[in-house]
C-alpha positions in Angstrom: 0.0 0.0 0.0 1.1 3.5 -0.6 0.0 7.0 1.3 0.9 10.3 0.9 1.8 12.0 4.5 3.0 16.1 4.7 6.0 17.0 6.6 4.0 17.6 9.8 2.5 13.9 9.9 5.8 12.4 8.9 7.2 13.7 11.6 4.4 12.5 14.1 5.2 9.2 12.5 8.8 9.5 13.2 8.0 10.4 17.2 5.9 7.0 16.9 8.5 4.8 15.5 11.5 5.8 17.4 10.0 4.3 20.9 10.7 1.1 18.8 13.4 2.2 16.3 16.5 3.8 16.3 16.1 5.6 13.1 19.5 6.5 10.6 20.0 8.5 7.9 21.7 10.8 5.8 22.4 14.2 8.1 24.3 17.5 7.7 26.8 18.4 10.6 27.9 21.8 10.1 31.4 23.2 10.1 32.7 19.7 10.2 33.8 18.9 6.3 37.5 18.4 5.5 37.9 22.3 4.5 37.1 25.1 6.1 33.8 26.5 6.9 32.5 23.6 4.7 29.8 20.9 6.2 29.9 16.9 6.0 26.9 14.8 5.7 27.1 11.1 7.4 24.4 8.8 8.5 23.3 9.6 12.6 20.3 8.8 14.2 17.2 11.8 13.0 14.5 13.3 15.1 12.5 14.6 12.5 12.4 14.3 8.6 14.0 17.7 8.2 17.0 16.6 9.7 17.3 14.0 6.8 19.4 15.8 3.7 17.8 14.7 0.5 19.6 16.5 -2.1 23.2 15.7 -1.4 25.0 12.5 -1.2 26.4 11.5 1.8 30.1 11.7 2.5 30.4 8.6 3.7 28.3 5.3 3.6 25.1 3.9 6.1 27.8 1.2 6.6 28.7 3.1 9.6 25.6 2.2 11.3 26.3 -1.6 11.4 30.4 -1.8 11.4 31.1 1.4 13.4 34.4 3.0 13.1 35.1 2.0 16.2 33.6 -0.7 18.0 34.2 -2.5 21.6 34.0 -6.4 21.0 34.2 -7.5 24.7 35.8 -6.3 28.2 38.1 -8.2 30.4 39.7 -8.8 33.6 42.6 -10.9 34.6 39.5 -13.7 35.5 37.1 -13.4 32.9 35.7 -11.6 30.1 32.3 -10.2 29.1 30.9 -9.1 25.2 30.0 -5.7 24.7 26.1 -5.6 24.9 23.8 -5.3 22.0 21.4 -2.3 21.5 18.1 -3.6 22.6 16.2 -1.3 20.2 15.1 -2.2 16.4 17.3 0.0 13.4 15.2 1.4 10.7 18.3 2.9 7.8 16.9 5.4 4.9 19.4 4.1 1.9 19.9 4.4 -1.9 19.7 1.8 -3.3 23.4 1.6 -3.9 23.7 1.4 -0.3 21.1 -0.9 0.1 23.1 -3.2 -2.5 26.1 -2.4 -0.8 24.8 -4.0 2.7 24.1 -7.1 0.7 27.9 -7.6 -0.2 29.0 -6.8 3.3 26.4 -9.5 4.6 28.4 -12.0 2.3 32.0 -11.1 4.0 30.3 -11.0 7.2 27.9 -13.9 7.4 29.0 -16.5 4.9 32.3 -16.2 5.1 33.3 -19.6 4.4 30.7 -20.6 6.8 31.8 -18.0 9.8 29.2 -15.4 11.1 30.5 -12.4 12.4 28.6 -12.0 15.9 29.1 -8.3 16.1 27.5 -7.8 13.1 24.6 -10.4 12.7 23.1 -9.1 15.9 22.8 -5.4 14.1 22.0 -6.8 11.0 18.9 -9.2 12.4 17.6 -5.7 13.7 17.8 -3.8 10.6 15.2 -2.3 8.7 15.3 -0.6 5.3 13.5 2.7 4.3 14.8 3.3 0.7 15.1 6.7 -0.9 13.7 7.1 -4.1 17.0 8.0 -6.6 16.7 9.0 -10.2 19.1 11.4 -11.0 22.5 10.7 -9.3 25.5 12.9 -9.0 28.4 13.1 -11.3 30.7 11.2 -9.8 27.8 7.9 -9.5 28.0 5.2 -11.9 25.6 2.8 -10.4 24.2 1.7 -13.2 27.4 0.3 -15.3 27.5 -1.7 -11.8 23.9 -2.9 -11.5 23.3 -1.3 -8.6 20.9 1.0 -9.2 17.6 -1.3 -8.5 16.6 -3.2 -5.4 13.2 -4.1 -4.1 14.7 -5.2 -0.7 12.9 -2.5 1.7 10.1 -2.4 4.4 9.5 1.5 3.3 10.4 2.9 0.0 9.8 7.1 -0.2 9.5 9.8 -2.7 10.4 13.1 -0.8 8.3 16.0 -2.4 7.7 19.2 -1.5 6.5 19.2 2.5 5.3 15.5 1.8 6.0 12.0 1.4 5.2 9.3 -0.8 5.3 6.3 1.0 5.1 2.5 -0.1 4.8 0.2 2.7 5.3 -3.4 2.4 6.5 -4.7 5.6 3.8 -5.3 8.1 5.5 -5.3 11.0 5.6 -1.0 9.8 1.8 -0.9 8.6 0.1 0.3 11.3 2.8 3.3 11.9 1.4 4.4 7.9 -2.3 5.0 7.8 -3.1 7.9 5.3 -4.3 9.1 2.0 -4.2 6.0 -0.4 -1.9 7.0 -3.5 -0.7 5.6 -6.7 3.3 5.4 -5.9 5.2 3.6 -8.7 8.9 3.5 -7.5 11.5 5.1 -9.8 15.0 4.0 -10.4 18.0 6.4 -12.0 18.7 4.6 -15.6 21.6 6.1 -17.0 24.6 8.0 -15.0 26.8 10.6 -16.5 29.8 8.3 -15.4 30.0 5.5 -17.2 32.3 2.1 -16.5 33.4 -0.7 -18.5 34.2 -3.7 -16.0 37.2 -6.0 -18.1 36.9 -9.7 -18.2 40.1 -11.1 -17.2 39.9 -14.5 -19.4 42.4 -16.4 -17.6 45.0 -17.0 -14.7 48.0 -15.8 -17.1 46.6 -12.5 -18.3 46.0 -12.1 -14.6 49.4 -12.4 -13.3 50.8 -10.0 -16.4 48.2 -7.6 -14.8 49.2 -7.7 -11.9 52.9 -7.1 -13.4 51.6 -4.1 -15.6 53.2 -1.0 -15.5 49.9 1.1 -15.4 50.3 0.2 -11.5 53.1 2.2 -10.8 51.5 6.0 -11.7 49.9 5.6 -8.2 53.5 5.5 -6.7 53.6 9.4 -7.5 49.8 9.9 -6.9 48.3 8.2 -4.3 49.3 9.6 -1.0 48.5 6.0 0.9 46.1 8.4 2.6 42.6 5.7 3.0 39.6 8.2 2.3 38.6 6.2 -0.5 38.1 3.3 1.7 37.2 4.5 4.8 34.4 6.4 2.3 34.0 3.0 0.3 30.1 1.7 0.6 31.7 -1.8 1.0 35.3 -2.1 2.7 35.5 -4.2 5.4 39.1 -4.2 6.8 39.5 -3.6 10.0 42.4 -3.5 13.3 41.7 -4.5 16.5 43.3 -2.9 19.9 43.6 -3.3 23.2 42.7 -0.5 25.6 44.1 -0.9 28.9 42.5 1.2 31.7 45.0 3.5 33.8 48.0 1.8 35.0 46.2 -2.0 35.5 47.2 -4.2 32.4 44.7 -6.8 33.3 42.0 -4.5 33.2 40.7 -3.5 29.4 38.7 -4.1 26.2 39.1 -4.7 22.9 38.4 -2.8 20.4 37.7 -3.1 16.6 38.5 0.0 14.3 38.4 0.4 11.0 41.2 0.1 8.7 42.6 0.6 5.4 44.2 -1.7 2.9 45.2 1.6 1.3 47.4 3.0 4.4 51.2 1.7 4.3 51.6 -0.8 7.1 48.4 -2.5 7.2 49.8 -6.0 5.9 52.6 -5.9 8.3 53.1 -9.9 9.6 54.9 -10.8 12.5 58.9 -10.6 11.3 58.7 -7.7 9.2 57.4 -9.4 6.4 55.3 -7.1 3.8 53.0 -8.4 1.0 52.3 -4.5 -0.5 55.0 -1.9 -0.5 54.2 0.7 -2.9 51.2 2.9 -3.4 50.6 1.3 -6.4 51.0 -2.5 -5.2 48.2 -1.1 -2.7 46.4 0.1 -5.7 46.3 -2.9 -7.8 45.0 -4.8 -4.8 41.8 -2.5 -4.3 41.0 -2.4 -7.6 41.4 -6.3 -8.0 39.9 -7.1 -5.3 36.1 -4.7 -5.8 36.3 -5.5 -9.6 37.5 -9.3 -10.0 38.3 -11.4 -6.7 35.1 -10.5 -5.0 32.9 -11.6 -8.1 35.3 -14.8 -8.5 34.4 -16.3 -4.8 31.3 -15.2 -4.4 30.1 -15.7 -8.1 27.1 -12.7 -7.9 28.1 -9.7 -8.7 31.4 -7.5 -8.4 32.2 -5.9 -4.8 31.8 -2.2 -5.8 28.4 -0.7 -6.4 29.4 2.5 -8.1 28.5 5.1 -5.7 31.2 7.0 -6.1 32.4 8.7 -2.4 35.7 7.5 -3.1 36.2 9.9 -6.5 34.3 12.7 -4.0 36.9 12.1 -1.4 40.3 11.4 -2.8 42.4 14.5 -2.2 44.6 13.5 -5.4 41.5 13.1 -7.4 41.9 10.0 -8.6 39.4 8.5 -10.5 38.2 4.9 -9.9 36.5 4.7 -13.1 39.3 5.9 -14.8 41.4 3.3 -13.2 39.0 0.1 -13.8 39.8 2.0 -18.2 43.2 1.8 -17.8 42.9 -1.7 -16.7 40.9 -2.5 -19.5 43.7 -1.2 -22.1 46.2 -3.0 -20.1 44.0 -6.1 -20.4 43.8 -5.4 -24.4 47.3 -4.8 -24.6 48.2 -8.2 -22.8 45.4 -10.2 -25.0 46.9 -8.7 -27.8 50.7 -9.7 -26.7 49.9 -13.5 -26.7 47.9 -13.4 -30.1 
């Protein structure tokens, strides 16, 4: 069913749901962007509908909500330990749809990783429900489509934000009786074709992948990427992370453990035990992400290629460097190689 609601009853509807729901979503905190007297948008729990922005895309991703930046796992003594409790409140999340396709490939990493469940994140993920924002233009710096992520029918509430109103297409009962309104004709809409376009390469077979990986388009990053991590920190789908222990004052058997998030992209983060290094150069680092969002994710899990084209790493990469223009490049290295062994 689908109702139209103004601004006024949305926000009675909002009062409503939050003694159930912690509700996310996009919001603007000002003075707080990466330059000066500039804002940043992130996803935080809303009050009221106008704290939701609508018309920008967020800085970074409604990942945050269930892998938090930082995160305590459990606290211990020198007898015993105890997990970190779980919110006892239900999560309602308003998401693209790229984001929305982007929690589905963290699910896969997280819950059927070779048959392990992550505990931390099942129990916020059981709890979760999604309110997806209509999307049909995009930004410049989205290609969603080229990654078929533009589409998804996996909500509870799908909305149309109009002026002062809502559109609003229920379809999860557990959230019916929260929307009881004017009956409307609401026919969701998806964006169909981005500005930025991408051509994923099919790597054929286990040779042209190794001279890939030798390829000398690689080492452009050494003098451009700064190793810095905003475009995975930013990334919809990253999933790396450190953990640390946090010892309070001067007792060492008192503590938690933390998890934080990480970047493959920062130097350091493959360290092992006896200085050994897998990734030594910005570009080693390079070839790595990009491999790994447009080829080794697709190859294990067989569905669909990690990245979902949302962009935020282009938007955030202080060396402007271009992901879409990266996967091209790749693509010219893979014609050159294919055209080597002819």
């Amino acid at each position: 069913m689908a109702y139209k609601f103004s601004y006024e009853k949305v926000n009675e509807i909002i009062k409503q749901l939050s003694k159930e729901y912690d509700i996310y979503a996009p919001k603007r905190f000002l003075k707080q962007g990466r330059y000066s007297d500039t804002d940043i948008v992130r996803y935080d729990k809303i009050e009221q509908v106008e704290d939701i922005v609508f018309d920008e895309k967020s800085d970074y991703a409604a990942k945050e909500i269930l892998s938090p930046i930082t995160q305590s796992l459990f606290y211990f003594t020198e007898d015993e330990f105890r997990e970190s409790k779980e919110k006892n409140k239900k999560i309602l999340i308003f998401m693209r749809p790229c984001d929305v396709n982007a929690m589905e490939r963290q699910d896969k990493i997280y819950l059927q990783n070779g048959g392990f469940s992550d505990i931390y994140y099942k129990r916020m993920r059981e709890k979760v429900k999604i309110a997806l924002i209509e999307c049909t233009e995009g930004w410049d710096t989205c290609f969603c489509v080229s990654m078929d992520c533009n589409k998804c029918n996996n909500y509870s509430i799908a909305i149309r934000n109009e002026s002062n109103s809502w559109l609003v297409d229920v379809k999860d009962d557990d959230l019916t009786d929260y929307f009881n309104g004017e009956e409307v004709d609401f026919q969701l809409k998806f964006i169909e074709e981005n500005e930025l376009k991408v051509n994923i390469p099919e790597i054929k077979n286990k040779n042209i992948l190794t001279k890939l990986k030798e390829h000398k388009m690689w080492e452009e990053y050494n003098k451009r990427c700064i190793s810095c991590g905003a475009c995975t920190t930013s990334c919809s789908t990253c999933t790396c992370f450190t953990t640390t222990d946090i010892i309070y004052n001067e007792n060492s058997n008192v503590g938690e453990r933390r998890r934080t998030t990480a970047s493959c992209q920062v130097a350091g983060f493959d360290n092992m035990a006896g200085g050994h290094m897998f990734r030594t150069t910005a570009g080693d680092r390079m070839r790595y992400k990009v491999l790994h969002k447009f080829y080794d994710y697709k190859k294990r899990f067989k569905d669909y290629h990690m990245c979902t084209g949302c962009g935020r790493c282009i938007d955030r990469c202080p060396e402007f460097i271009s992901i879409v223009a990266t996967v091209e490049k790749m693509n010219n290295a893979i014609l050159e190689i294919e055209k080597e062994e002819c």
